[in-house]
C-alpha positions as CSV (number, residue, x, y, z in Angstrom):
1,X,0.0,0.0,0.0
2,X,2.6,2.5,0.6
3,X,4.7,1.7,-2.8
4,X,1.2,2.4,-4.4
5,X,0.5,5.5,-2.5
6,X,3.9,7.2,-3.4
7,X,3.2,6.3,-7.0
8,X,-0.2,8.2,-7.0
9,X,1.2,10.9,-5.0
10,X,3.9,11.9,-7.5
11,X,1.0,11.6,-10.0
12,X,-1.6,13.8,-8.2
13,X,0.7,16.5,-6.7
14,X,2.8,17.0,-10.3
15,X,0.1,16.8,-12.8
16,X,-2.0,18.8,-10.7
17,X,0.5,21.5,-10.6
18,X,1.6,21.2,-13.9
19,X,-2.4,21.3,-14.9
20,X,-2.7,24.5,-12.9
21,X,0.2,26.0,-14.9
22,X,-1.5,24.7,-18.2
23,X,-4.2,27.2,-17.6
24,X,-2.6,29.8,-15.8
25,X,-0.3,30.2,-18.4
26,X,-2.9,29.0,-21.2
27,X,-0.4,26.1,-22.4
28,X,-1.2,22.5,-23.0
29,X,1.8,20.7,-22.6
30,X,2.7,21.5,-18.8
31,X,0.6,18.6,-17.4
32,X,1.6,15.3,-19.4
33,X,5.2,16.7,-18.4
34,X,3.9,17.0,-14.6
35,X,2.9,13.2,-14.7
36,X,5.9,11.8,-16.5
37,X,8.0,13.5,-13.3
38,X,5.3,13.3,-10.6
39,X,5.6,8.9,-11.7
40,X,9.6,9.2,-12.2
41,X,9.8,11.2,-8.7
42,X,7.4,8.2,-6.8
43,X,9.4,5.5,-8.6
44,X,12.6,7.0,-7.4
45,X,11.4,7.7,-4.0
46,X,10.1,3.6,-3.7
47,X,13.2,2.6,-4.6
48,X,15.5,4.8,-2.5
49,X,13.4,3.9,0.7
50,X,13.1,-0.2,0.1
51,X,17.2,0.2,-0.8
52,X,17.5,1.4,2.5
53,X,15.1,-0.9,4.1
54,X,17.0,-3.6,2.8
55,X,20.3,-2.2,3.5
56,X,19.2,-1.8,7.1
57,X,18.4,-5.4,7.4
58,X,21.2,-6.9,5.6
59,X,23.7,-4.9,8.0
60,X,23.1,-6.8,11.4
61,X,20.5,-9.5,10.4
62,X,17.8,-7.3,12.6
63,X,16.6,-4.0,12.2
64,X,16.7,-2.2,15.1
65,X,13.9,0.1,14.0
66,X,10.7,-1.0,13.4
67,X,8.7,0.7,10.9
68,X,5.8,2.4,13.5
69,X,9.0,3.9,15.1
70,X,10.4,5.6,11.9
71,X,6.9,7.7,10.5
């Protein structure tokens, strides 16, 4: 669930603002670029944190953080 919710984050907060731009600015080309970042941006961002989950775990065997204590 949170892999999927980054994904339609990135989607939602970039296209929207690249929509509002579109018709600030009276464009029409400002929101497919918002999506194509706003899904880049979530993909990077799922794989930078499970990297780091993973690093975290491979490290000592245990994390020593559990996932309630890191939000």
């Amino acid at each position: 669930m949170r892999v999927l919710s980054y994904l339609i984050a990135g989607l939602l907060c970039y296209g929207g603002l690249g929509w509002l731009l579109d018709r600030w600015l009276q464009t029409s080309f400002l929101m497919p670029i918002g999506l194509v970042l706003g899904a880049g941006l979530g993909v990077y961002i799922v794989i930078r944190r499970m990297s780091h989950e993973q690093s975290e775990t491979a490290t000592d065997g245990k994390s020593t953080t559990t996932g309630k204590e890191r939000r």
